[in-house]
Rosetta silent file (secondary structure, phi, psi, omega in degrees, C-alpha in Angstrom):
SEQUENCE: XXXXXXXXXXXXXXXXXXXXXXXXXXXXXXXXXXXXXXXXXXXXXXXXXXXXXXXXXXXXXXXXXXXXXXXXXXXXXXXXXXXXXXXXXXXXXXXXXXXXXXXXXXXXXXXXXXXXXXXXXXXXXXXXXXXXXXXXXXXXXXXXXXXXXXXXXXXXXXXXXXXXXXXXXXXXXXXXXXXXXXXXXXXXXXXXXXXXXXXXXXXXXXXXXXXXXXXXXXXXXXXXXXXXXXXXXXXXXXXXXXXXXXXXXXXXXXXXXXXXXXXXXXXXXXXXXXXXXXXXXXXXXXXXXXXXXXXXXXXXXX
SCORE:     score description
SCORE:     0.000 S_00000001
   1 L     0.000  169.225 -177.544   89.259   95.942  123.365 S_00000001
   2 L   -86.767  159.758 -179.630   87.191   96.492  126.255 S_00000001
   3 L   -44.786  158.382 -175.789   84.645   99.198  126.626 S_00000001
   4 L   -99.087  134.518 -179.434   86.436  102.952  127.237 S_00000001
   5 L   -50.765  155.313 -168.472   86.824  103.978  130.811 S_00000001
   6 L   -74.285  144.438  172.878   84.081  106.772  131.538 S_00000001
   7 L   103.699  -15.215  173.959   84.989  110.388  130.308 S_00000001
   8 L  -110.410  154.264 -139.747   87.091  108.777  127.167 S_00000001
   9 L  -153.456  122.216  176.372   85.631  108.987  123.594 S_00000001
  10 L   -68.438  173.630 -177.308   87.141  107.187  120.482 S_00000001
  11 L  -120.789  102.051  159.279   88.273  109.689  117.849 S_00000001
  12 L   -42.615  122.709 -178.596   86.663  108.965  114.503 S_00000001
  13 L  -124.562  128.088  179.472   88.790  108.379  111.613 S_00000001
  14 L   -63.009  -64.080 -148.428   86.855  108.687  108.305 S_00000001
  15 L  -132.043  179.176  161.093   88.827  107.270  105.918 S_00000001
  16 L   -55.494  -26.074  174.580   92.615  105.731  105.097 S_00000001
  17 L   -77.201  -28.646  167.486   93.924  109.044  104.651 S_00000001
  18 H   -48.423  -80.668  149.180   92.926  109.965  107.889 S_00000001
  19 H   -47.648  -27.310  164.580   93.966  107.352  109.640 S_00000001
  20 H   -75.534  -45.739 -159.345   97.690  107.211  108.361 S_00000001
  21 H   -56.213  -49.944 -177.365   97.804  110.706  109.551 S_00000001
  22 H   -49.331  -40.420 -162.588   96.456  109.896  112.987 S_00000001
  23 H   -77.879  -42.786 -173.681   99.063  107.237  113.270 S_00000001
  24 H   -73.671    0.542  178.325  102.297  108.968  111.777 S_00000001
  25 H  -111.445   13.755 -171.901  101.660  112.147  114.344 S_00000001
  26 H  -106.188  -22.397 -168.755  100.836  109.511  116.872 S_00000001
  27 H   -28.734  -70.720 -165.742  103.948  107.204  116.186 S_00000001
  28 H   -89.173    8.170  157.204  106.132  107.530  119.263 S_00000001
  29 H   -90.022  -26.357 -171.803  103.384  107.574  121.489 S_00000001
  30 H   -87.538   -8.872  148.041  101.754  104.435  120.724 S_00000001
  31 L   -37.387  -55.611 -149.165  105.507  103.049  121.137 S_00000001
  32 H  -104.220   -8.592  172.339  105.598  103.869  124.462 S_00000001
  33 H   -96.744   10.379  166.556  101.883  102.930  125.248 S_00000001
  34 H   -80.488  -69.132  175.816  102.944   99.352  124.213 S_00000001
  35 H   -30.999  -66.134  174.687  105.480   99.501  126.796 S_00000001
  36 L   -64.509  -48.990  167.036  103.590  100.711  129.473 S_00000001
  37 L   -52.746  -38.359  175.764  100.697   98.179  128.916 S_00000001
  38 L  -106.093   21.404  158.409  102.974   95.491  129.023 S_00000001
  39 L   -96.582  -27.358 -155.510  105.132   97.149  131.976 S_00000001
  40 L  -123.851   25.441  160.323  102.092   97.812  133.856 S_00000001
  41 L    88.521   32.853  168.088  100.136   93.782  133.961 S_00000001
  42 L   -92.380   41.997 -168.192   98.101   95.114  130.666 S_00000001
  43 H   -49.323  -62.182  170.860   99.313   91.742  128.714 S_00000001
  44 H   -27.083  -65.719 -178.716   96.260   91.833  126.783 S_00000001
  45 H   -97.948   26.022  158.750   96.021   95.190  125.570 S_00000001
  46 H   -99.562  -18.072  142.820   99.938   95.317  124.430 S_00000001
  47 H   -23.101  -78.986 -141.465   98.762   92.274  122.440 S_00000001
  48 H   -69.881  -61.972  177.894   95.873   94.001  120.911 S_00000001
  49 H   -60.444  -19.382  167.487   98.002   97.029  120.211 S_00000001
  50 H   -83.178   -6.102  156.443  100.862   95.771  118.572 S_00000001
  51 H  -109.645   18.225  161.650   99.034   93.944  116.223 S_00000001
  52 L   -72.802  -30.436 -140.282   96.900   96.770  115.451 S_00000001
  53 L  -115.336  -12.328  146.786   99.721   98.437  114.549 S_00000001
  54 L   -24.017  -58.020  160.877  100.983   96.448  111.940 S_00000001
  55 H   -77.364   -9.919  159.533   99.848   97.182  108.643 S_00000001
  56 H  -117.339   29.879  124.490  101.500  100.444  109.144 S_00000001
  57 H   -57.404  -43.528  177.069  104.681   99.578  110.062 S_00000001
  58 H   -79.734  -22.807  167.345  104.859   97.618  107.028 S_00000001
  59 L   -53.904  -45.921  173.970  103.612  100.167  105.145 S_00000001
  60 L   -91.037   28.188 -173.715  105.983  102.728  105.805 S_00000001
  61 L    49.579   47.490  178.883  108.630  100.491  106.489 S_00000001
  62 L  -110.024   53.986  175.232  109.298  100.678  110.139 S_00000001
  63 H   -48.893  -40.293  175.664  110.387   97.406  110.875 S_00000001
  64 H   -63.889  -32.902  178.548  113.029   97.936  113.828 S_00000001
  65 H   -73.454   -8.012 -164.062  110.074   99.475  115.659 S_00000001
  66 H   -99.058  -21.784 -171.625  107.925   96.925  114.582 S_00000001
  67 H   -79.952  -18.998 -174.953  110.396   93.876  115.606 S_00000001
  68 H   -97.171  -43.128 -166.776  110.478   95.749  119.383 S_00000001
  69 H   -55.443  -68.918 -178.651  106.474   95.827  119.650 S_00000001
  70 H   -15.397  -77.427  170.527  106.410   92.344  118.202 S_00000001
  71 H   -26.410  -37.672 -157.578  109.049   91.218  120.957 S_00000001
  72 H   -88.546  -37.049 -161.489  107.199   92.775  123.718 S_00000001
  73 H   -80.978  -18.516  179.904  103.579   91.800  122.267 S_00000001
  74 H  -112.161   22.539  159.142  104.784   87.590  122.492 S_00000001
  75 H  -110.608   11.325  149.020  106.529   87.820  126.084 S_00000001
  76 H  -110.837    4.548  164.931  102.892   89.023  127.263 S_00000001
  77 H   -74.571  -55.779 -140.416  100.824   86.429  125.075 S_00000001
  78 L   -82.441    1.694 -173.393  103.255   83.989  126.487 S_00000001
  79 L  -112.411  -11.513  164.568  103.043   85.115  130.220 S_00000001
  80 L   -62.827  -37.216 -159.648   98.869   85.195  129.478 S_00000001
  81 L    79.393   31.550  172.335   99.802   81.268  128.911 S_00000001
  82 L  -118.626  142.155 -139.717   97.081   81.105  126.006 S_00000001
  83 H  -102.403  -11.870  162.229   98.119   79.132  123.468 S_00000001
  84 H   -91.380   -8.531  160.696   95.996   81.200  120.542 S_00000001
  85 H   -88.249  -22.550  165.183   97.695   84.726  121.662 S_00000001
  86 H   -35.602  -87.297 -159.358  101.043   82.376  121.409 S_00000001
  87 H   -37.774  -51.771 -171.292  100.368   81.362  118.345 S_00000001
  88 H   -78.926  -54.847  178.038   99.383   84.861  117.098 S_00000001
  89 H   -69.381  -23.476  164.363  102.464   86.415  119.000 S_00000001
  90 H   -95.191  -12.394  136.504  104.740   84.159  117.062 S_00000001
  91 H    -9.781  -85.467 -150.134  102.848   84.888  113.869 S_00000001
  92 H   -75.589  -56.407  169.609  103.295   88.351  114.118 S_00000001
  93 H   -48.516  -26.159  175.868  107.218   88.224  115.264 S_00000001
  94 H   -90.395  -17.711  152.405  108.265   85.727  112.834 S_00000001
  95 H   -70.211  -70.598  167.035  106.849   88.411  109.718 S_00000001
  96 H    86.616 -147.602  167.121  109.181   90.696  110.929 S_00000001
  97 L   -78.391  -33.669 -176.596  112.132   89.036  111.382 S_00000001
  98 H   -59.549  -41.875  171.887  111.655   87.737  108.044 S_00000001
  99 H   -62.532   -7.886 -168.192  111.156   91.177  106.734 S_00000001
 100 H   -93.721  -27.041 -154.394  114.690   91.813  108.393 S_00000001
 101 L    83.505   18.651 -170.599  116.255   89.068  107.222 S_00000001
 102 L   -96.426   58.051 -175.024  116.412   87.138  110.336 S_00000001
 103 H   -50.961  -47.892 -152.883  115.451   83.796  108.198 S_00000001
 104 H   -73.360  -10.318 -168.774  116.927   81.661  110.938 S_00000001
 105 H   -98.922  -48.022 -161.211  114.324   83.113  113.229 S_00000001
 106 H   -76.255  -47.654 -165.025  111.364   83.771  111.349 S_00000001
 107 H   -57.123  -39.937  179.841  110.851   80.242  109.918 S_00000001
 108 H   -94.823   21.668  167.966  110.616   78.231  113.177 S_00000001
 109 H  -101.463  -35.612  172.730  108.314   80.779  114.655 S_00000001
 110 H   -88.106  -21.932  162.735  105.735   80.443  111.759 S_00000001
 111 H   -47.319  -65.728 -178.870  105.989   76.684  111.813 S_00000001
 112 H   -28.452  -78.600 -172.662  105.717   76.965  115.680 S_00000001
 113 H   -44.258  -49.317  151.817  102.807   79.288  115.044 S_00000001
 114 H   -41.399  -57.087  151.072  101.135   76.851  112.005 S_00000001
 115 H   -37.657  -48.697 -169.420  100.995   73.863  115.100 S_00000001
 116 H   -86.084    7.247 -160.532   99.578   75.804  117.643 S_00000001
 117 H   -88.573  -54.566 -157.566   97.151   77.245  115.018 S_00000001
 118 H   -64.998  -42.724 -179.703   96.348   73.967  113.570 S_00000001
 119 L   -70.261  -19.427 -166.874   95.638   71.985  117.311 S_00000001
 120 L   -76.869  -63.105 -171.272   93.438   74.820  117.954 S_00000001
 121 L   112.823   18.046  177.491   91.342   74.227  114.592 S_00000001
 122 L   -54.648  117.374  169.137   92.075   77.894  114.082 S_00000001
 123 L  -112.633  -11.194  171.351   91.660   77.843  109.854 S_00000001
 124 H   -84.506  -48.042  150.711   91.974   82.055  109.895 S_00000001
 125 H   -22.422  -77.499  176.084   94.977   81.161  111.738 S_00000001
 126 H   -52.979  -59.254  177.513   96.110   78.396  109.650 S_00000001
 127 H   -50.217  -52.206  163.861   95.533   80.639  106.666 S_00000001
 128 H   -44.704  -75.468  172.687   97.107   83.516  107.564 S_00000001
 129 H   -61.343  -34.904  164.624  100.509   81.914  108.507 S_00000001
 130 H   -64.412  -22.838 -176.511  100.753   79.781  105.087 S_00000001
 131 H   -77.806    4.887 -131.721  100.424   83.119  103.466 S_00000001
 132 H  -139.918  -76.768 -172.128  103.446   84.005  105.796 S_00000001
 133 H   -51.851  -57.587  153.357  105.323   80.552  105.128 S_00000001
 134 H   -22.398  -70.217 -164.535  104.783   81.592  100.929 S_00000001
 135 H   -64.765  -49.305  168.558  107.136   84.713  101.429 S_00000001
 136 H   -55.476  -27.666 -163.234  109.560   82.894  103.656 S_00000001
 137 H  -112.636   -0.300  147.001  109.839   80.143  101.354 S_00000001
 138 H   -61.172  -41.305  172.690  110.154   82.717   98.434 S_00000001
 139 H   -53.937  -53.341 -164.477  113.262   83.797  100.320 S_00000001
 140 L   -68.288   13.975 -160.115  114.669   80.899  100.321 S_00000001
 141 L    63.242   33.737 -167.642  114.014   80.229   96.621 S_00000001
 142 L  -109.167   95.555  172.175  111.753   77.544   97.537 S_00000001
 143 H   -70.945  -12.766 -174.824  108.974   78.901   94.559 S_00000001
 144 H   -84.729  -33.477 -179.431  106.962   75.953   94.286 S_00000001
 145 H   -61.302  -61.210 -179.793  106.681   75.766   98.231 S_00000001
 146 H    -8.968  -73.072 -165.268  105.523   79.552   97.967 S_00000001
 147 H   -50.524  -61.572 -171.105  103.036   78.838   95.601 S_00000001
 148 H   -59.003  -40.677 -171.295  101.775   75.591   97.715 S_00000001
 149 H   -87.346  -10.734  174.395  101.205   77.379  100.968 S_00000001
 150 H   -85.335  -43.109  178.442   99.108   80.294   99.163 S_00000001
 151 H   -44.102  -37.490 -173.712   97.376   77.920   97.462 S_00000001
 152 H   -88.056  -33.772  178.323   96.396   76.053  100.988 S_00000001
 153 H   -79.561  -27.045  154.409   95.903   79.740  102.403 S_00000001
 154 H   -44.024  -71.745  173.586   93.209   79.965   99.194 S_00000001
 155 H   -40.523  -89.810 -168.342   91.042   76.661  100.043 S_00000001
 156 H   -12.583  -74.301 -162.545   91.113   78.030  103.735 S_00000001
 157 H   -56.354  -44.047  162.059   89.798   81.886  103.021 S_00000001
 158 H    17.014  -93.591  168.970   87.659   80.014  100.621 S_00000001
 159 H   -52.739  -50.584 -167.356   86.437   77.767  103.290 S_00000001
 160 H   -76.985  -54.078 -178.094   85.920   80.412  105.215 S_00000001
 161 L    75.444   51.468 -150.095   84.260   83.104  102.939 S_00000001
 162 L  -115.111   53.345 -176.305   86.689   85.838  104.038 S_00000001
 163 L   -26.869  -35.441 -172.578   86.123   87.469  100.655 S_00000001
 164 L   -58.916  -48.299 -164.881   88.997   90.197  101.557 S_00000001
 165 H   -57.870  -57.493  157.337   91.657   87.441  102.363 S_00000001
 166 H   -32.328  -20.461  179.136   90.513   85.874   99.457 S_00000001
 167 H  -110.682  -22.861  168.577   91.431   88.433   96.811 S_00000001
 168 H   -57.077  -63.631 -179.975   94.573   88.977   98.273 S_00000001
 169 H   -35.728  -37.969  158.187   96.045   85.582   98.155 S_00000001
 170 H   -49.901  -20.791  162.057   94.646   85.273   94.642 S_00000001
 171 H   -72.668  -59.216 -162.215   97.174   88.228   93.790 S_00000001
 172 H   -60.570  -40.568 -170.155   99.696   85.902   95.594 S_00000001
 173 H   -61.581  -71.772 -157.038   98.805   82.577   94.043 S_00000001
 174 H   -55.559   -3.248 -140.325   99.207   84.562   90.586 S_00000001
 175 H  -104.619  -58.247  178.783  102.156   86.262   91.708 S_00000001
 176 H   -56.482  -38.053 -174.403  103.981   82.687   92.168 S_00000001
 177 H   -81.875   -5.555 -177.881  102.811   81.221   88.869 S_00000001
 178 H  -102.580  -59.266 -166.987  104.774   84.410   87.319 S_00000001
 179 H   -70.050  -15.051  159.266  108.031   83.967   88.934 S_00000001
 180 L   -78.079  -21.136  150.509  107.731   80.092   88.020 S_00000001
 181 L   132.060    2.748 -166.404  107.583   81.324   84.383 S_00000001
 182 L   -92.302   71.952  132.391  103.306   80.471   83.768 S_00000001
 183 L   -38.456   22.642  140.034  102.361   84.346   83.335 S_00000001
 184 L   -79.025  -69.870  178.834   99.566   83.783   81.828 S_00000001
 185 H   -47.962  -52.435 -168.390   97.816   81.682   84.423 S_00000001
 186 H   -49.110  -42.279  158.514   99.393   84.264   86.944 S_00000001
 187 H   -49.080  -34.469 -168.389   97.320   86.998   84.666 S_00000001
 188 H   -77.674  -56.092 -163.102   93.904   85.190   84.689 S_00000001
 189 H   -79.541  -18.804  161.017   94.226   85.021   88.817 S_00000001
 190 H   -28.105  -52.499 -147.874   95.708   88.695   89.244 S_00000001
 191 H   -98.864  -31.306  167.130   92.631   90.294   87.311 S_00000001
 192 H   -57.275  -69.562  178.027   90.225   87.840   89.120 S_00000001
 193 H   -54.076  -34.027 -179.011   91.972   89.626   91.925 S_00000001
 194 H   -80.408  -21.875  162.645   91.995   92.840   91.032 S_00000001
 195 H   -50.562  -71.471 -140.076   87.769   92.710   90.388 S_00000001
 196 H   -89.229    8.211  171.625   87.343   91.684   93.685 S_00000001
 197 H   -96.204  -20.446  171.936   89.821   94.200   95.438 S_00000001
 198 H   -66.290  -43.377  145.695   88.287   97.116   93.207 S_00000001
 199 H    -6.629  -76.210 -145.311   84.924   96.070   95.052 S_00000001
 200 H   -93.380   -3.686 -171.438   86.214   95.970   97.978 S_00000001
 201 L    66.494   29.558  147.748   88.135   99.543   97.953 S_00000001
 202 L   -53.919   79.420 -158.631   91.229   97.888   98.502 S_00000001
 203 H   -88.791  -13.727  130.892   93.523  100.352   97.213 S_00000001
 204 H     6.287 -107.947  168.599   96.850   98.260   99.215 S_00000001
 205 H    -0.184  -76.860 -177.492   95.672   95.493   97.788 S_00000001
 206 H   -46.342  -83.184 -172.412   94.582   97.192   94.026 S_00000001
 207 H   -57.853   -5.068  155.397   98.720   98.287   93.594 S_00000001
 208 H   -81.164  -24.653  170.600  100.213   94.642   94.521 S_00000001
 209 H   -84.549  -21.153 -175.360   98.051   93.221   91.932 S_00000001
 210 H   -89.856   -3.189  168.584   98.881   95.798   89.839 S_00000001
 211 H   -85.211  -64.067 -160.161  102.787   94.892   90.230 S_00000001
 212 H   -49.299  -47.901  112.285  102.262   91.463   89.646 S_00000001
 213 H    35.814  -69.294 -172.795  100.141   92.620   86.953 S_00000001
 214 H   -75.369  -62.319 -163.308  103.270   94.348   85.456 S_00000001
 215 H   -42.043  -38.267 -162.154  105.586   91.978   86.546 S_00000001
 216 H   -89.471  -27.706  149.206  104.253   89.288   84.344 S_00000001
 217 H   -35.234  -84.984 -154.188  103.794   91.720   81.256 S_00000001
 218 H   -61.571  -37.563  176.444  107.353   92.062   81.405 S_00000001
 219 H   -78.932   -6.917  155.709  108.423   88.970   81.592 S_00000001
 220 L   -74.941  -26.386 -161.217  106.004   88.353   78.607 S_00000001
 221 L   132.021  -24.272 -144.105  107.620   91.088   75.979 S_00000001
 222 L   -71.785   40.780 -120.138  104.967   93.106   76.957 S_00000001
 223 L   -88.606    7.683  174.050  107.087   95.965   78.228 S_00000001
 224 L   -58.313  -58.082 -178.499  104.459   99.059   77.322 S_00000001
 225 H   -64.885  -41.549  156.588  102.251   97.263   79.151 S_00000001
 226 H   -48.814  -14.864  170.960  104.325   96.449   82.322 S_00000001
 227 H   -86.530  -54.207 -179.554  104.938  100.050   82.337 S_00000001
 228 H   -46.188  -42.701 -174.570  101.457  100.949   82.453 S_00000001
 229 H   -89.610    2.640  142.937  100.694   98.590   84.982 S_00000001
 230 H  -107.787   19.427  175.400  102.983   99.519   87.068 S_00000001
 231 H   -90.086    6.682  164.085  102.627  103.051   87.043 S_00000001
 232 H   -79.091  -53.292 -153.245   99.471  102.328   88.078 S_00000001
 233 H   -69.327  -70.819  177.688  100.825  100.335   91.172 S_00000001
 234 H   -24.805  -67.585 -174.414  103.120  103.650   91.989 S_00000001
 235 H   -91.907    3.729  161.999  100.411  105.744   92.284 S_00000001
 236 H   -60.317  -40.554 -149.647   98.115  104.102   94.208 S_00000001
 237 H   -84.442  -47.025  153.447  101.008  103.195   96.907 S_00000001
 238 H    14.593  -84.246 -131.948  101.994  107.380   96.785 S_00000001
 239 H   -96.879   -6.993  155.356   99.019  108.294   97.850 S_00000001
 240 H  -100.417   -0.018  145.923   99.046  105.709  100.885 S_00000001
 241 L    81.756   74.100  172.738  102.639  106.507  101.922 S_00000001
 242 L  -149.375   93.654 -165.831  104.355  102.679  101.348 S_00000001
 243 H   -57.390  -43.857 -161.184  108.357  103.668  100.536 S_00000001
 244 H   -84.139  -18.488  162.639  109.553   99.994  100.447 S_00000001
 245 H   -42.597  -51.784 -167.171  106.629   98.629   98.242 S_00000001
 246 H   -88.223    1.331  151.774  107.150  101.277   96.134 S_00000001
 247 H   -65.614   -4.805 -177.501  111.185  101.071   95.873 S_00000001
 248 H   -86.279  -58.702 -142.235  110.602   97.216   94.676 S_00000001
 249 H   -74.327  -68.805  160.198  108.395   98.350   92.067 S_00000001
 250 H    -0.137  -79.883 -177.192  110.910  100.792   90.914 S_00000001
 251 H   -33.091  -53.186 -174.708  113.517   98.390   90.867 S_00000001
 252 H   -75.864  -26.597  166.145  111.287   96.893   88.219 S_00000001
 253 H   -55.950  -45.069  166.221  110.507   99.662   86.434 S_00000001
 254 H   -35.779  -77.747  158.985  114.114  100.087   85.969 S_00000001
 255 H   -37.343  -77.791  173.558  114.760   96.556   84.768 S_00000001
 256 H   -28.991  -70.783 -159.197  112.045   97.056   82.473 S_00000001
 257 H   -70.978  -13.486  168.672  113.049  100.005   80.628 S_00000001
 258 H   -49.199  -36.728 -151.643  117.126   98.379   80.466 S_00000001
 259 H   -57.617  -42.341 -158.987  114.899   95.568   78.600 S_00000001
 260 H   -90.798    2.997  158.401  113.826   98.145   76.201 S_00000001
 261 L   111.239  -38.827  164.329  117.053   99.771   75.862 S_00000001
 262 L   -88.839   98.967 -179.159  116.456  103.469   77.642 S_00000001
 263 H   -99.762    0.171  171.193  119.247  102.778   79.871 S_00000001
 264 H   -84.037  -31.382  159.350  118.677  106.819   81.384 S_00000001
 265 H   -46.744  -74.206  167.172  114.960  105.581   82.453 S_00000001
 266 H     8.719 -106.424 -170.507  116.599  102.903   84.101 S_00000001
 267 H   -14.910  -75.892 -161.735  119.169  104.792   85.828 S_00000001
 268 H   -59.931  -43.294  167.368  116.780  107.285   86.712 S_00000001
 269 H   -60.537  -44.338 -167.801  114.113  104.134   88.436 S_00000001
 270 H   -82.951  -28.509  166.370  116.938  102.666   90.260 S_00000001
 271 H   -59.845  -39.587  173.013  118.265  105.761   91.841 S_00000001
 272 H   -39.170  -57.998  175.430  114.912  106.386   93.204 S_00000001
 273 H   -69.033  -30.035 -155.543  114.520  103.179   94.441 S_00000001
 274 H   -78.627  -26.773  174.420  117.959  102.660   96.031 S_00000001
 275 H   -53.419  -74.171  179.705  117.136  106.325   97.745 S_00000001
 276 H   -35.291  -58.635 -176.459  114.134  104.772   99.192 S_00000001
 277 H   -69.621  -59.159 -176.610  115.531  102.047  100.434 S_00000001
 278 H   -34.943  -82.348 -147.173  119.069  103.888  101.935 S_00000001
 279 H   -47.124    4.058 -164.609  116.470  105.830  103.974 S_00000001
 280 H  -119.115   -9.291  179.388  114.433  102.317  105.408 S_00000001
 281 H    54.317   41.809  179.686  118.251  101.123  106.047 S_00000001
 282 L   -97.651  152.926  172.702  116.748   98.276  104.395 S_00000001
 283 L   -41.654  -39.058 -152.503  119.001   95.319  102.969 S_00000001
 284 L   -83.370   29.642  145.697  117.768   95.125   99.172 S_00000001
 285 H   -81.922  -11.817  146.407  119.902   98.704   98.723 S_00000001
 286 H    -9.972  -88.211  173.088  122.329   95.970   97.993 S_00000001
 287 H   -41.837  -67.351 -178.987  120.590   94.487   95.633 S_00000001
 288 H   -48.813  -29.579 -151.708  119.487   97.915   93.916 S_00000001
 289 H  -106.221  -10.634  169.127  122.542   99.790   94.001 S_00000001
 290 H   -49.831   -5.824 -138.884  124.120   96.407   92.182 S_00000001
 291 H  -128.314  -17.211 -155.923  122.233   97.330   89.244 S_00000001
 292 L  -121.556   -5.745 -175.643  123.965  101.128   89.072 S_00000001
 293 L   -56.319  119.353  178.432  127.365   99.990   90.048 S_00000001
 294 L   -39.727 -155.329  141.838  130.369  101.737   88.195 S_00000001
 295 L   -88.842   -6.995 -171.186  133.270  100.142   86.986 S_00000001
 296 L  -103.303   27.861 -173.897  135.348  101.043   90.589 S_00000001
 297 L    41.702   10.082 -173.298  132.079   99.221   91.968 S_00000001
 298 L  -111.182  132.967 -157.905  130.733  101.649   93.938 S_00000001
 299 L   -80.733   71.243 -163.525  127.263  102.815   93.311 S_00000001
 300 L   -49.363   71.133  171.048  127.137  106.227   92.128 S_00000001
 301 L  -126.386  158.123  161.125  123.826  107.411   94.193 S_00000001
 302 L  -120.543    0.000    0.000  124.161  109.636   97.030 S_00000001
């Protein structure tokens, strides 16, 4: 952003904790200062803010608000006419929709976005949207593609020596190699991930490796261990306030303890999650409440 007009003073935020707070008592204002930036020929900084504002939408799961900033933040890259705020603005709208379930939408907007990335020679770019094309192509069940575009978003951060980017994606790569059945390999690059996010004070970061972490435990036998790690995963995401991460993990916890036979654990994980989820109005209470469904089919949670 540009320097602050005289007489205004940033407000220090120490830490992560800090910083959620500023945002969740800040929420419907910085709504409405997107709007007015891009109401009032501020194309730029309704850009800059709506993709500021990102990682905590998805954390707390505010996607319809995040799908109107999006909207608003690529009809001013596109009326700057710059073909790397495009690019970025189709990026960010096309995660999303995807998170929404708007498949038909999201996919030719991160392609779109992967071209204009690519003519640019943008490789932070480029990187960034294959890790983006990976989830979409998880949707679709295409796991190998998944796999293939974090792997090409790996070489990139690599390439780059974007250490951060780098240990996520290494959670992702391993993440892929577990739902293709190699949990093993998917263990060696998790904990290779989880070094370098414990480094880095990635505590995000630290609980998605520690679901994968779990996930692939479970799907090994291992299910003591798949408990541990993901009650690790829980309470890191707690104490950073991330409902729908932590109803997926649920979901698994759940699954897990059916494996092992304490069908009240279960019960007791999937009502949690499917709570979690009612309250994000997100689809995968579907999914969840599928799992608790009577015999009259209906999903005894309230």
């Amino acid at each position: 952003p540009p320097p602050a007009p005289e007489g205004v003073r940033p407000e220090p935020l120490a830490d992560d904790d800090r910083a959620l707070a500023w945002l969740t008592a800040e929420h419907a204002v910085l709504l409405a200062v997107v709007d007015t930036a891009a109401a009032t020929g501020q194309e730029r900084l309704a850009c800059q803010l709506a993709w500021s504002l990102e990682p905590f939408f998805d954390r707390r799961g505010h996607w319809h608000d995040a799908l109107t900033v999006q909207r608003t933040a690529l009809d001013a890259a596109r009326r700057l006419a710059e073909p790397a705020l495009e690019a970025r603005g189709l990026r960010g709208l096309g995660r999303i929709e995807g998170r929404l379930g708007l498949h038909h939408l999201s996919l030719p907007r991160l392609e779109r976005a992967l071209e204009l990335f690519r003519r640019m020679g943008d490789d932070t770019g480029r990187a960034h949207t294959h890790r983006s094309l990976g989830w979409e192509s998880e949707q679709r069940g295409d796991l190998p593609g998944a796999l293939r575009h974090n792997q090409l978003a790996l070489a990139l951060f690599r390439a780059l020596g974007d250490r951060a980017a780098q240990a996520g994606v290494l959670n992702s790569v391993g993440w892929y190699h577990a739902l293709l059945g190699d949990h093993r390999q998917a263990l060696t690059h998790c904990f290779e991930a989880l070094t370098m996010l414990q480094d880095l004070g990635d505590r995000y970061g630290q609980a998605a490796t520690w679901d994968s972490i779990g996930y692939a435990h479970q799907h090994l036998g291992r299910h003591p261990h798949a408990l541990l790690a993901y009650r690790n995963a829980l309470t890191l995401l707690r104490a950073l306030g991330a409902p729908y991460t932590e109803a997926d993990i649920l979901a698994r916890v759940g699954d897990t303890h059916h494996a092992m036979g304490d069908e009240d654990s279960a019960r007791a994980a999937w009502t949690d999650a499917l709570r979690l989820l009612r309250a994000l109005d997100h689809p995968d209470a579907g999914r969840v409440g599928a799992r608790l469904s009577g015999p009259d089919g209906q999903a005894d949670v309230c």
